[in-house]
C-alpha positions in Angstrom: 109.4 84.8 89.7 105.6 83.9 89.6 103.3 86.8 89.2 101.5 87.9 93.0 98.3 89.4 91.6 96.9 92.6 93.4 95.4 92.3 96.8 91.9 93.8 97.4 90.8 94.9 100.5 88.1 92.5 102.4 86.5 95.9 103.7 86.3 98.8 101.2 87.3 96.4 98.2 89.8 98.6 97.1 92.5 96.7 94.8 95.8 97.9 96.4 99.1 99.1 94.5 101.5 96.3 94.2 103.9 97.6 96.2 101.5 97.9 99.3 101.0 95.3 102.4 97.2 94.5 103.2 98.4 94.8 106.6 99.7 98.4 106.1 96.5 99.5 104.1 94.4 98.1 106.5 96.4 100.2 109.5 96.4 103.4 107.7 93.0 103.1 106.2 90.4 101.6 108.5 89.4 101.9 112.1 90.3 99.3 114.4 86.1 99.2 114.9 86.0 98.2 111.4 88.7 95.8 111.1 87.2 94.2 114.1 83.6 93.9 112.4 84.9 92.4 109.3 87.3 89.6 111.6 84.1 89.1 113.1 82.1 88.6 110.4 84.4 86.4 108.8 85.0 84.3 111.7 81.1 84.0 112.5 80.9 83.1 108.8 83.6 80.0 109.2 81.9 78.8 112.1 77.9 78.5 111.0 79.1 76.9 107.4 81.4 74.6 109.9 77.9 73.7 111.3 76.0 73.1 108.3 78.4 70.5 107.0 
């Protein structure tokens, strides 16, 4: 079985337990306000580097 290594959170940057979900973290940790900013962010990000090329 190939090694998964640990997940870190695109928010707080917190490296997450191997047995933990990013999904779940994200959920139980973070507001839906700030999961929204950072999907935001990221998606804004995408699009002007999509425009630059």
């Amino acid at each position: 079985m190939p090694f998964q290594p640990p997940v870190e959170c695109p928010i707080c940057r917190e490296t997450l337990a191997l047995d933990r979900t990013l999904e779940e973290h994200l959920v139980g940790s973070h507001t839906p306000l700030e999961v929204a900013r950072q999907f935001a962010a990221v998606h804004e990000s995408n699009r002007l580097r999509r425009l630059s090329e």
